[in-house]
C-alpha positions in Angstrom: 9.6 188.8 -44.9 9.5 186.2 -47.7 13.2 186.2 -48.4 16.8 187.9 -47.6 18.8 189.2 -46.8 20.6 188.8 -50.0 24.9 189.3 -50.3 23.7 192.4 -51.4 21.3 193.6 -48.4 17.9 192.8 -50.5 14.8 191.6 -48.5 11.3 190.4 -50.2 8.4 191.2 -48.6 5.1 189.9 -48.7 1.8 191.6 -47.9 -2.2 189.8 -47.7 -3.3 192.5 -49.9 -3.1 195.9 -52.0 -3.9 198.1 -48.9 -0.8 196.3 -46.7 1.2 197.0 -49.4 0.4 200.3 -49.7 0.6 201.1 -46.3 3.9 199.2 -45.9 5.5 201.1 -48.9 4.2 204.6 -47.1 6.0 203.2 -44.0 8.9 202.3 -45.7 9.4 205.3 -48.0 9.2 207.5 -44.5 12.4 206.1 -43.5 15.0 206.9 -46.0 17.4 206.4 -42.8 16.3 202.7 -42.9 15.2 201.6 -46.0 17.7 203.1 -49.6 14.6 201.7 -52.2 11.5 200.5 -52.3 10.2 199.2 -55.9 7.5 196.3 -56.9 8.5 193.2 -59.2 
């Protein structure tokens, strides 16, 4: 976690590489309970 939460409930997060990322976006996406959106800047 780079930054957040913001007044709005945002977090950044930052990854070591593309494959992280990827995997963390596959986690992420899998919990629509959790997490509303997932997008890249």
């Amino acid at each position: 976690m780079v930054d957040g939460p913001s007044a709005i409930g945002l977090y950044t997060l930052g990854f070591a590489d593309e494959a992280a990322r990827s995997a963390a976006e596959a986690s992420l996406a899998a919990r629509p309970d959790l997490v509303a959106a997932v997008s890249r800047p």
